[in-house]
C-alpha positions in Angstrom: -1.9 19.2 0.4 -1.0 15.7 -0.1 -3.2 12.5 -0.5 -2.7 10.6 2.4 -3.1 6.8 1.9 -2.9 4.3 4.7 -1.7 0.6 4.3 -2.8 -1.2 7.2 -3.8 -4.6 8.2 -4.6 -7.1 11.2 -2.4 -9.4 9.4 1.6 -9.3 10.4 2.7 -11.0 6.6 -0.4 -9.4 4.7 2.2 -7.7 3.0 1.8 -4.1 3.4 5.2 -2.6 3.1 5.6 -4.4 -0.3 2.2 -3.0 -1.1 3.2 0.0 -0.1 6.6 -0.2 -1.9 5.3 -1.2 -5.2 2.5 1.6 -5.2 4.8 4.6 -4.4 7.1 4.0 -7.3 4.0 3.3 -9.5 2.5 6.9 -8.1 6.4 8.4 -8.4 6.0 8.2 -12.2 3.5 10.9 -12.2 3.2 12.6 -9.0 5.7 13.6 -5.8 5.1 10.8 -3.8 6.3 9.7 -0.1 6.9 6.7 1.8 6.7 6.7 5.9 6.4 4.1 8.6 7.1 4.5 12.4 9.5 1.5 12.3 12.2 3.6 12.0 15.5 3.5 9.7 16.1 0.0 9.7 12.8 -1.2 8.3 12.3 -3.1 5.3 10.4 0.1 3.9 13.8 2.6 4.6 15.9 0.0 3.4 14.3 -0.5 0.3 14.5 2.9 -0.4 18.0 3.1 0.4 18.6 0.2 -2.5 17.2 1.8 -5.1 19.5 4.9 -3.7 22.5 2.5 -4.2 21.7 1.1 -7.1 21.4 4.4 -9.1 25.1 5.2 -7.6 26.6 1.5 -8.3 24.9 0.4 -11.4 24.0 3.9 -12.6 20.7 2.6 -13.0 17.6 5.2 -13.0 15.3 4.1 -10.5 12.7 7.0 -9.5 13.5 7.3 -5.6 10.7 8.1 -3.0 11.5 10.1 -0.1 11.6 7.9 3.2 10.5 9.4 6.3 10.4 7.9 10.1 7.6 9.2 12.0 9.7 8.2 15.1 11.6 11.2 14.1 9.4 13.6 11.5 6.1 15.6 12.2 3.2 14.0 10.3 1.4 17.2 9.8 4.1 19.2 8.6 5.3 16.7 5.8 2.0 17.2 3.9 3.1 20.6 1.7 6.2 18.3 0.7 4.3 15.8 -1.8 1.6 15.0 -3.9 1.1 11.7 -2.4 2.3 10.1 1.0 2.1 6.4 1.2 2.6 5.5 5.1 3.1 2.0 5.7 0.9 0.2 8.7 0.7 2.8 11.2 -1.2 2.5 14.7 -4.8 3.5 14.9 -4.1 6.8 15.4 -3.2 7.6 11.6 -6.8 6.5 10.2 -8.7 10.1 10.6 -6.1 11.8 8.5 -6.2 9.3 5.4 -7.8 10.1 2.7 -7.6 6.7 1.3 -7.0 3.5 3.6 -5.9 0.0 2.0 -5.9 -3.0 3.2 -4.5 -6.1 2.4 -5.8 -9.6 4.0 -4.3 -12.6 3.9 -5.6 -16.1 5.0 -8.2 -17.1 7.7 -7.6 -13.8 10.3 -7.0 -11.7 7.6 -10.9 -12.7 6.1 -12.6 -12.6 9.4 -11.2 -9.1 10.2 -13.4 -7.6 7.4 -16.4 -10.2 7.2 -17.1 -9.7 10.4 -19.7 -6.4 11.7 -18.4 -7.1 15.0 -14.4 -7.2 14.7 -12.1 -5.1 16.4 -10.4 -4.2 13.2 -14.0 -2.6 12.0 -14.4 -1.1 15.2 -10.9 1.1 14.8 -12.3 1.9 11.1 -15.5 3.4 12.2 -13.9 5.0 14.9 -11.5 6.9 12.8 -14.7 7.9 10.5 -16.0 9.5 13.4 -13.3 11.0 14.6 -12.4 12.5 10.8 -16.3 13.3 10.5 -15.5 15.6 13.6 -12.8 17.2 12.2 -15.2 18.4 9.4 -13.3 16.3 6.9 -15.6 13.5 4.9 -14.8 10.1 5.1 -12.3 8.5 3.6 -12.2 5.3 0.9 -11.5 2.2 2.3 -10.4 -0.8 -0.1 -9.5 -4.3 0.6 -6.9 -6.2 -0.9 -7.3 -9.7 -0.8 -3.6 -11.0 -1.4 -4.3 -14.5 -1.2 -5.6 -17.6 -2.8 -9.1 -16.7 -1.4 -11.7 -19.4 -3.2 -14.4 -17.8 -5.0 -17.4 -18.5 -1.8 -14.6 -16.7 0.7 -14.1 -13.4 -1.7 -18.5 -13.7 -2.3 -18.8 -13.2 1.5 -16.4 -10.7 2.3 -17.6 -8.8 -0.8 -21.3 -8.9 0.8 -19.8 -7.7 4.2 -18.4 -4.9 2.2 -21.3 -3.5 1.7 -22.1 -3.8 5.5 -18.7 -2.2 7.0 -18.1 0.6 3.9 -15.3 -1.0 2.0 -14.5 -1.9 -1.5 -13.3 -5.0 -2.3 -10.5 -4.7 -5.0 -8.7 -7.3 -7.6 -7.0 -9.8 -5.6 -3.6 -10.4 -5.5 -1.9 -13.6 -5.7 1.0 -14.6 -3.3 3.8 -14.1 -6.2 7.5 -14.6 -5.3 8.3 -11.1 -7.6 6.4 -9.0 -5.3 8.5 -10.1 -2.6 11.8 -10.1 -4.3 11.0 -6.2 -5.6 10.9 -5.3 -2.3 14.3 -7.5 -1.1 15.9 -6.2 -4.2 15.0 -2.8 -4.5 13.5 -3.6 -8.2 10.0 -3.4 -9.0 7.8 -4.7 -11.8 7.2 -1.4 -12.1 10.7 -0.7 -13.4 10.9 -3.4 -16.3 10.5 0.0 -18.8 13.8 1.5 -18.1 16.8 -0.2 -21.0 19.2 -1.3 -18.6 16.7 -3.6 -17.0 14.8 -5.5 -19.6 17.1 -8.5 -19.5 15.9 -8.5 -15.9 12.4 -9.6 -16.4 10.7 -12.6 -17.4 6.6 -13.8 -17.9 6.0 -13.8 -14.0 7.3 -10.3 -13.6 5.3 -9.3 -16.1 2.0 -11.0 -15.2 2.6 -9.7 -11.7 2.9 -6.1 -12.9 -0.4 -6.4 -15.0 -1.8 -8.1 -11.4 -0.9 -4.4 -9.8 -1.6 -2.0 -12.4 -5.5 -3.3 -12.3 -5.2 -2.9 -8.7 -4.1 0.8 -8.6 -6.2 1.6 -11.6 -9.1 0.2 -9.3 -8.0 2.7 -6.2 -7.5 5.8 -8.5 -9.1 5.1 -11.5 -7.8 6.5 -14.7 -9.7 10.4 -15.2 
């Protein structure tokens, strides 16, 4: 059965689906992974897969490709025998019970006050989905937060100590960097600076970028 993981936020431009984007070809190096959102075929998610698609066919380039699913039009529960992983990219509310591991990325004032708050309505949803998973007779799942801003050192210390209220981990932050951005415009991710043909393609900010998410995913599965 897969690992479900859940990138969702109260934020609009959190940036979840180039989370999500940039974590799925990370995971696709070693395991079966899956990408979904319920945005249907022309979201930025489906469209990003179908660049990396094109650009193995035009450039014969050899970009792993993660399967792209619509829920508008597959059944969640019978996709899970198809991967190792499934990465679905801000779903409603209705998603949390089933995830195994829910991340989520903040960004500026809202984004802060969702999780440093006991009494928010995005903490609410969270512990209603823990009880709804707890009555399924499944434990509960991990929940990390991503601070993908330029939070000042006093903002991340509170949400941190809220953390420890609400359940959550607080992971690395990221930094609002123009290559995550452009990864998921271009179909090319930090993640593929390994592959020959692309070297030329990189420079230091790629690279510091990539180092920026590989602490972050070795700090939501850390290395066995």
């Amino acid at each position: 059965m897969a690992q479900i993981v859940i990138i969702n936020s109260v934020n609009n431009a959190a940036g979840k689906t180039t989370l999500t984007a940039h974590l799925a070809v990370m995971l696709a190096a070693e395991y079966k992974s899956a990408v979904l959102d319920n945005a249907g075929e022309n979201s930025a998610l489906a469209m990003f897969v179908a660049k990396r698609y094109n650009l193995n066919l035009g450039k014969n380039y050899h970009l792993i490709v993660p399967p792209y699913y619509s829920l508008q039009k597959e059944k969640f529960d019978e996709l899970g025998d198809t991967c190792d992983v499934m990465l679905l990219d801000s779903p409603d509310e209705k998603y949390f019970k089933y995830a195994d591991v829910l991340i989520t990325p903040i960004r500026g004032r809202e984004g802060a006050l969702s999780v440093s708050s006991t009494d928010s309505l995005y903490a609410a949803f969270i512990w209603d989905a823990k009880k709804k998973r707890a009555a399924i007779g499944k434990s509960a799942f991990r929940w990390v937060v991503v601070p993908n801003d330029d939070y000042s050192n006093e903002e991340i210390e509170k949400i941190a100590a809220c953390g420890k209220i609400l359940g959550f981990q607080l992971a690395p932050r990221l930094h609002h960097r123009l290559e995550y951005a452009s990864g998921l415009k271009n179909g090319v991710t930090v993640w593929d600076k390994d592959q020959p043909e692309l070297k030329t393609l990189f420079d230091l900010p790629d690279l510091y970028a990539r180092r920026e998410l590989k602490k972050l995913a070795s700090f939501i599965w850390p290395p066995k």
